[in-house]
C-alpha positions as CSV (number, residue, x, y, z in Angstrom):
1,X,0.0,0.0,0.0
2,X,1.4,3.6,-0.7
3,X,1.0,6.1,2.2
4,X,2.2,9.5,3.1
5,X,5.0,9.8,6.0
6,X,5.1,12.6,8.4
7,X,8.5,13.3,11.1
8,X,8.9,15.4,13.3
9,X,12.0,16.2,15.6
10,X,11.2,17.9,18.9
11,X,14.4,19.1,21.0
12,X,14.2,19.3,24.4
13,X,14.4,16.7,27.3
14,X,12.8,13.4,26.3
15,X,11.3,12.3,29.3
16,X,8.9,15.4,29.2
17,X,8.5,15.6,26.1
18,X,6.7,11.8,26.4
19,X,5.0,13.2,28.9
20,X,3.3,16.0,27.2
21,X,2.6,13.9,24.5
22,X,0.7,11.3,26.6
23,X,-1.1,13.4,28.6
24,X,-2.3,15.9,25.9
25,X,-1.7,14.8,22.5
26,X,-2.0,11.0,22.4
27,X,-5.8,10.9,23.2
28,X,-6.9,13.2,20.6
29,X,-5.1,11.7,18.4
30,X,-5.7,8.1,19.1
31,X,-10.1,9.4,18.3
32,X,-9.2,12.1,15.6
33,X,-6.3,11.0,13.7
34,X,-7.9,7.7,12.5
35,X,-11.1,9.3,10.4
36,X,-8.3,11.2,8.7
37,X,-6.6,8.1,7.5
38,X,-3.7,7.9,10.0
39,X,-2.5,4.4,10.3
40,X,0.3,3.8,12.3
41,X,2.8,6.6,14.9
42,X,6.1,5.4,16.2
43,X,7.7,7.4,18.7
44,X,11.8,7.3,19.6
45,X,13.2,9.2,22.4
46,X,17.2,10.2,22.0
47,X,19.5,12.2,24.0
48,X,18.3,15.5,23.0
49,X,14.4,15.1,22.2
50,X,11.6,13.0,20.3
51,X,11.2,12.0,17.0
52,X,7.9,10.8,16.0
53,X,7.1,9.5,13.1
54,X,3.8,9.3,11.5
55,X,1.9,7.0,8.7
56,X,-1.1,8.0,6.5
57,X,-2.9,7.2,4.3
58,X,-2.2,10.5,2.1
59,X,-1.3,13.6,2.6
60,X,-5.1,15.3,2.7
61,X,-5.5,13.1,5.3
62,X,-2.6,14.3,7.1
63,X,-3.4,18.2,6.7
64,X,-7.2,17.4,7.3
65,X,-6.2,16.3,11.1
66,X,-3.7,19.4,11.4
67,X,-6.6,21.5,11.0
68,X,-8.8,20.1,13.7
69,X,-9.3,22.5,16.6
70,X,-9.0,20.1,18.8
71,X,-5.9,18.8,17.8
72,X,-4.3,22.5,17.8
73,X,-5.9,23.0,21.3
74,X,-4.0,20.1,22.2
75,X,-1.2,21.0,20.7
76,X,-0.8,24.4,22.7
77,X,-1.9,22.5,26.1
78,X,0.9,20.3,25.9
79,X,3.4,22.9,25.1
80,X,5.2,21.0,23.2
81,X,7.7,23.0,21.3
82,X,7.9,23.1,17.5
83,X,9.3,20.8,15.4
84,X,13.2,21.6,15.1
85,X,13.3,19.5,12.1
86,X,10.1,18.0,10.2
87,X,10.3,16.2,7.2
88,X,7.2,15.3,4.4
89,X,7.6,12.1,2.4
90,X,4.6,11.4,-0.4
91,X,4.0,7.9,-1.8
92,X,5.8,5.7,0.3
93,X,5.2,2.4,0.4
94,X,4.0,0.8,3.5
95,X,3.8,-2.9,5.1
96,X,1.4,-3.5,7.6
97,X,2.7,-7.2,9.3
């Protein structure tokens, strides 16, 4: 299946970043990202931050969900900082095991 990939860097200290991402992203986006055709998120902690990286099933899909209030309300809540890196990838092909 092709998909649409999505990562984002945060800086900062992973440990809190996980836990602003729990607490205030991860349940929106568990009920709002999948009627926008996410499929899959993986998450890595480093040293110096998160990368998360995000599967869907295009790119509408992917900007549909970005434009959710709820999801930007969340967003700001969690104060999560911006994306020191972020990185689009269209038509990648994706196996589901």
């Amino acid at each position: 299946m092709n998909g649409y990939l999505s990562i984002h860097t945060m800086d900062g200290d992973p440990e809190a970043l996980l836990a602003a991402k729990r607490e205030h992203m991860d349940p929106v986006v568990s009920r709002l990202a999948p009627r926008h055709g996410a499929l899959a998120s993986v998450t890595v902690a480093g040293d110096g931050g998160i990368t998360v990286y995000n599967i869907w099933r295009d790119a509408a899909g992917a900007a549909a969900f970005s434009r959710e209030p709820e999801a930007q309300q969340a967003q700001q809540a969690s104060g999560l900082p911006l994306p020191s890196s972020f990185s689009r990838h269209p038509d990648v092909e994706v196996t589901l095991y």
